[in-house]
TORFI-888607 format. One record per residue (C-alpha): residue in one letter; x, y, z. Coordinates in Angstrom, 2 decimals, always signed. Example, Ala and Ser with C-alpha at 12.3 -4.5 7.8 and 13.67 -1.06 7.14 Angstrom:
<pts>
> A_+12.30_-4.50_+7.80
> S_+13.67_-1.06_+7.14
</pts>
This chain:
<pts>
> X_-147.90_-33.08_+53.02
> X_-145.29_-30.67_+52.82
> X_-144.03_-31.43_+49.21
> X_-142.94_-29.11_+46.83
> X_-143.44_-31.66_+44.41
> X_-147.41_-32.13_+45.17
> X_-150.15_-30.10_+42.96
> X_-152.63_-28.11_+43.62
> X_-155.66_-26.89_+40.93
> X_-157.28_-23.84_+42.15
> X_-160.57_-23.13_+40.37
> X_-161.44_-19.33_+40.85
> X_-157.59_-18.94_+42.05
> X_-157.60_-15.15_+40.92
> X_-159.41_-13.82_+43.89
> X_-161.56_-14.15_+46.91
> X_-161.13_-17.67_+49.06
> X_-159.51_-19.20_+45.94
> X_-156.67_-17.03_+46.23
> X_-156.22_-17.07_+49.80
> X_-156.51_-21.16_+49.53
> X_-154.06_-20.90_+46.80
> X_-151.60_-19.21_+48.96
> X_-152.66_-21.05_+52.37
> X_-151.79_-24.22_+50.38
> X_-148.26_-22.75_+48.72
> X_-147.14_-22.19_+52.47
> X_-147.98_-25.93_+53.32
> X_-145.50_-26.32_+50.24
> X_-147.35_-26.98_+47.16
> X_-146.71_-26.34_+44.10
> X_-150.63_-24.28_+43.25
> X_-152.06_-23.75_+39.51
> X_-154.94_-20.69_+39.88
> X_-157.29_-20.63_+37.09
> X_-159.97_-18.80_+36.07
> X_-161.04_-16.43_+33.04
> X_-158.82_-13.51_+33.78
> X_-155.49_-13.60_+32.95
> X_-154.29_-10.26_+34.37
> X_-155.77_-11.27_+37.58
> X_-154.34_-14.57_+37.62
> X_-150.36_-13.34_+37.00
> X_-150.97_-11.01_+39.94
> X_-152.07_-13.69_+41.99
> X_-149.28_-15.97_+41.01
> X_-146.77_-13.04_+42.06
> X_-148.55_-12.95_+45.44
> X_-147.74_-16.56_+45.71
> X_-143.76_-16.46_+44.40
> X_-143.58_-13.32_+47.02
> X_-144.17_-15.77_+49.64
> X_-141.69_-18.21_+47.93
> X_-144.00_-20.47_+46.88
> X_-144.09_-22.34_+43.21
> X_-147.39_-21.25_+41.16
> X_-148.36_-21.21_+37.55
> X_-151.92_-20.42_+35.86
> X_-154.48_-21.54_+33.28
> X_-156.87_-19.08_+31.71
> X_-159.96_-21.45_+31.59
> X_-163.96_-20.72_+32.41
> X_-165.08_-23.04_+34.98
> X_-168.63_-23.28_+33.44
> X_-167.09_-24.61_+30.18
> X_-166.77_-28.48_+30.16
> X_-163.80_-28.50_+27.39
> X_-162.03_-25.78_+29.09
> X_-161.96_-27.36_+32.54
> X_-160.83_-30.88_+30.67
> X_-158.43_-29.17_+28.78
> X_-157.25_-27.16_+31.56
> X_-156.72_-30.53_+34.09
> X_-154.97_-32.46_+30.72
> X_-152.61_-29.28_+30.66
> X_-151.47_-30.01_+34.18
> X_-150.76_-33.64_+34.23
> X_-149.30_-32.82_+31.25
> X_-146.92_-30.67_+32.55
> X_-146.43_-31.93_+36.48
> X_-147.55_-35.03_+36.15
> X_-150.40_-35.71_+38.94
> X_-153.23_-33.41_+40.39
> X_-153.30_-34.00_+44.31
> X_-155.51_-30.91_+45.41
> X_-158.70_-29.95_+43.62
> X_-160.30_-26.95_+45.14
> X_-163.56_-25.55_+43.23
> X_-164.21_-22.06_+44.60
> X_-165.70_-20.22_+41.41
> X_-168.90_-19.46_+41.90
> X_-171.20_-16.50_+41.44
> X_-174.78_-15.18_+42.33
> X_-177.22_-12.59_+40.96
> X_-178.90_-9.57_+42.38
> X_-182.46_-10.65_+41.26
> X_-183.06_-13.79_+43.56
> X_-186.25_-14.70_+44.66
> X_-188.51_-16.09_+43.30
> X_-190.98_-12.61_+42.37
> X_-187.85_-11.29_+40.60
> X_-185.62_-14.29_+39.36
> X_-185.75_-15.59_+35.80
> X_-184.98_-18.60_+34.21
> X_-181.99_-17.51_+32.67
> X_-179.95_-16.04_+35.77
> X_-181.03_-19.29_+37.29
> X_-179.28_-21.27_+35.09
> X_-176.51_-19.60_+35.28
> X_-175.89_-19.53_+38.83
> X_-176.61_-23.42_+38.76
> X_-173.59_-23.74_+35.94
> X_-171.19_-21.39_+37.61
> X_-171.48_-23.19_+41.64
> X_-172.85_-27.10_+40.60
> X_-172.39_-28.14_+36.76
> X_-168.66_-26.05_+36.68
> X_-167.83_-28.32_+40.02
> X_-169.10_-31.18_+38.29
> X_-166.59_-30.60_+35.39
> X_-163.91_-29.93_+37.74
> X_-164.21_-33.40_+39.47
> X_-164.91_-35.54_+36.37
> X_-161.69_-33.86_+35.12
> X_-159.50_-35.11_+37.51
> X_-160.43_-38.19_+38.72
> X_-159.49_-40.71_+36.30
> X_-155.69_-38.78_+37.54
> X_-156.45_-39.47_+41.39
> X_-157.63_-42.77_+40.35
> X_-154.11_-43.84_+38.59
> X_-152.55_-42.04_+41.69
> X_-154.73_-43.56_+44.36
> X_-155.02_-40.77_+46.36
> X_-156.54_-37.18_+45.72
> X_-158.45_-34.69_+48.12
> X_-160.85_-32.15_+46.77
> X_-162.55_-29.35_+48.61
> X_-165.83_-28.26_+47.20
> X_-166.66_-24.46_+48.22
> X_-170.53_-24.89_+49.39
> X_-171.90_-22.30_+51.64
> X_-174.10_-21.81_+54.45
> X_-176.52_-21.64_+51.77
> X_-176.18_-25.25_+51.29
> X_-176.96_-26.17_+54.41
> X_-179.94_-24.09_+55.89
> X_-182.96_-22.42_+53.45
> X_-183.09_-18.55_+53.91
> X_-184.43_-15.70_+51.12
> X_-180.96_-14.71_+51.61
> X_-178.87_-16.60_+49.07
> X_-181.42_-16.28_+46.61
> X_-183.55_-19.65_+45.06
> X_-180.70_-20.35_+42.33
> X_-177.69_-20.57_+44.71
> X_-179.31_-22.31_+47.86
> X_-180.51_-24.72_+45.03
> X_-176.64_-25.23_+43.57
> X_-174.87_-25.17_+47.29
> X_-177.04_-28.07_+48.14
> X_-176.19_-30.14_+45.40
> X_-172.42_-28.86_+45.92
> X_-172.63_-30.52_+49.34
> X_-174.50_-33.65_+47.79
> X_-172.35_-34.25_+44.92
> X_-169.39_-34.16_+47.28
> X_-170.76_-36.81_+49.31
> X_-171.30_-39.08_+46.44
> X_-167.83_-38.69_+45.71
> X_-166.50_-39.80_+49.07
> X_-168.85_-42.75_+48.54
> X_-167.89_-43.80_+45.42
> X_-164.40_-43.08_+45.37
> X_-162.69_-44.19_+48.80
> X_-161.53_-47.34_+47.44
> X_-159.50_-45.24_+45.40
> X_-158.17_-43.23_+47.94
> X_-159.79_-40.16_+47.22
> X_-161.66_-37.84_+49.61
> X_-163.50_-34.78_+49.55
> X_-164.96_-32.11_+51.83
> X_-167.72_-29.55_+51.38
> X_-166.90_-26.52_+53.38
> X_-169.57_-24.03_+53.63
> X_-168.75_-20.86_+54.91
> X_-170.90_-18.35_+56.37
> X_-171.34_-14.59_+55.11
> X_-167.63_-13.94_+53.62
> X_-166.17_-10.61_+52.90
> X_-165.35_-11.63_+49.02
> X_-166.66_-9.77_+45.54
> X_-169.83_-11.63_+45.43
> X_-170.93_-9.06_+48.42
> X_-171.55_-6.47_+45.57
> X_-173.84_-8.43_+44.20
> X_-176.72_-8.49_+46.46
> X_-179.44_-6.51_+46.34
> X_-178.84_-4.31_+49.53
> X_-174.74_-4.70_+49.70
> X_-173.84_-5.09_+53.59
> X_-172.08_-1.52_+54.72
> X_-167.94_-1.75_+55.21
> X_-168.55_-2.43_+59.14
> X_-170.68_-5.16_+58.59
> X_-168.24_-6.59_+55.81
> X_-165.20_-6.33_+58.48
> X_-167.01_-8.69_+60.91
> X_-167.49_-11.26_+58.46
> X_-165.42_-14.30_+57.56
> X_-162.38_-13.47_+55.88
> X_-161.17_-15.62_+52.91
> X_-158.27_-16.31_+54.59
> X_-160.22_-17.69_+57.44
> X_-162.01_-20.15_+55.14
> X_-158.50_-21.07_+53.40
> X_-157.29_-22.10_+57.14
> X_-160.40_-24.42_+56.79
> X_-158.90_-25.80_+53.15
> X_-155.68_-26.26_+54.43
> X_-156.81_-28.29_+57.33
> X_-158.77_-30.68_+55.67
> X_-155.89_-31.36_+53.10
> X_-153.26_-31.62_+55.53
> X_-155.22_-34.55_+57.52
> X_-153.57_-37.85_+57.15
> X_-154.25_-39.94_+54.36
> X_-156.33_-42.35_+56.14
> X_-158.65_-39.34_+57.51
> X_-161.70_-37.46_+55.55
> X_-163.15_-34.69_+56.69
> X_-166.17_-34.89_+55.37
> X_-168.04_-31.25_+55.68
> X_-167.18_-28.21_+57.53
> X_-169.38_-25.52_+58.27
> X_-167.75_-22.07_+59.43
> X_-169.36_-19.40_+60.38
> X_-168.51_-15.46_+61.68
> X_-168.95_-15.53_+65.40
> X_-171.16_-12.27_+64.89
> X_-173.55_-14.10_+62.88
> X_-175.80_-11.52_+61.03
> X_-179.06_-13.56_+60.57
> X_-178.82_-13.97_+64.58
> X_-177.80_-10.80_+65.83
</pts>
């Protein structure tokens, strides 16, 4: 899929594994929107991309907001025309996560920011992928998703779950329109969200973590998989896995 001329929408493209996917994906030769709600961050990450002579532009949009993420995908097929790539990586978590100390508002939130935003992002552009008859989109899940621990918290073991179901309704539903997606779900990853927790891992700990551009590798690879193939879930993990060691 090396095409200039192919898009793709980067949902929390400013930082973290949305940038790195955002400039994994610019190598492979697309053309990469980044959005999310800060617009300083979002021109420096869109210089990071034309440094490495890729083609980027941005959209200043909150992923949690249904008529911003609408707007935002009607902007780009406005502009380009299609929307091949969908990758949802905003997402966010609280401090305050079990269940002693969590309240009902933070848990809402963290349910909007990692399920209902993907859910706006993917209603958004499939009616597009339809008319085009092909799309892929990666859904950002987590190990969270997969396995129960206190350590993600009750909100966002609740959303990465549903990140990983809702992306397997979509495979089911829309293969006869040529559209696939994958739920990756990464292990501990050194991105922002690490400041959040209650008791933030220390700088060593952080450096033998997953990398985002380890987990953009993983975007990039199930993208770049012919047509006819659909990777349907990957699950990467640090090889010094912290709730083993």
């Amino acid at each position: 899929m090396n095409d200039a001329k192919k898009i793709a929408w980067i949902i929390g493209g400013s930082s973290g594994i949305g940038l790195s996917s955002g400039l994994e994906l610019a190598k492979a030769g697309f053309t990469v929107v980044l959005a999310s709600r800060t617009e300083d961050a979002l021109l420096a990450a869109v210089r990071q991309v034309e440094a490495l002579g890729g083609q980027a532009s941005h959209v200043v949009m909150d992923a949690m907001e249904q008529g911003d993420v609408a707007s935002a995908a009607a902007g780009i097929v406005s502009r380009y025309g299609r929307i091949d790539v969908l990758v949802n990586s905003a997402g966010f978590n609280v401090a305050a996560r079990r269940w002693e100390e969590l309240r009902a508002g933070d848990f809402e939130r963290v349910i909007s920011g990692n399920l209902t935003g993907t859910f706006y992002a993917v209603e958004a552009v499939l009616p597009t992928m339809r008319t085009q008859r092909c799309g892929t989109i990666v859904n950002i899940a987590s190990i969270a998703g997969k396995v129960v621990t206190t350590g993600g918290g009750v909100a966002y073991t609740v959303a990465k779950h549903g990140v990983i179901a809702l992306t397997q309704t979509i495979n089911m539903a829309e293969c006869r329109h040529g559209i696939r997606a994958c739920a990756l779900s990464p292990g501990e990853t050194a991105t922002p969200i690490m400041a959040k927790r209650a008791t933030p891992p220390s700088q060593e700990e952080i450096n033998r973590m997953l990398q985002p551009d380890d987990v953009a590798r993983a975007v990039r690879f199930a993208v770049e998989m012919p047509s006819r193939a659909s990777v349907y879930e990957i699950v990467l993990s640090p090889t010094w896995n912290r709730a083993w060691v």
